[in-house]
C-alpha positions, 0 to 999 in steps of 0.5 A: 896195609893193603887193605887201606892203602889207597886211603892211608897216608904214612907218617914216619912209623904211623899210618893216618887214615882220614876219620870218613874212610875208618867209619864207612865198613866193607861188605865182605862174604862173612858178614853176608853169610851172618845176615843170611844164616840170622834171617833163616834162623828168625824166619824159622823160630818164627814160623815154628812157634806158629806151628807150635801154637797153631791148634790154639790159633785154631780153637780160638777161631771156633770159639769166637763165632757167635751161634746163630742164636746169639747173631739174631739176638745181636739183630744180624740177618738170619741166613 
C-alpha cells in the first residue's frame, strides 16, 4: 500500500495501521473541487432566490415609511 506505507506495519497477510494516521484524512484535488463547486452552487441559489424576490424586498420597503402625517402624529419633527 503506497499510500500508507510509511505508517503500516505488516503482520504476515495483515497490514496494522495505528488507529491516529486512519482517522486524520488526506486533502486531495477532488475533495477541493467538491468545496469549491458546493460553495458556487449555495452562493448561486442564494443569490438567485434574492433576485428572485427582489421586487417584494422592494415593495416592502415602500410599504413601511409612515407619511408625513403619520410621522407628525408619531411626535417626530416635521422637515
Amino acid at each position: 500500500m503506497a499510500l500508507f506505507g510509511r505508517y503500516s506495519r505488516t503482520r504476515g497477510d495483515e497490514t496494522h495501521i495505528d488507529v491516529t494516521d486512519v482517522r486524520q484524512a488526506r486533502w486531495g484535488r477532488h475533495a477541493f473541487w467538491v468545496l469549491v463547486a458546493s460553495t458556487t452552487l449555495a452562493v448561486a441559489a442564494l443569490f438567485g432566490s434574492w433576485m428572485f424576490r427582489a421586487g417584494d424586498l422592494s415593495a416592502a420597503d415602500a410599504s413601511s415609511t409612515p407619511t408625513a402625517a403619520e410621522a407628525q402624529a408619531a411626535g417626530a419633527p416635521v422637515r
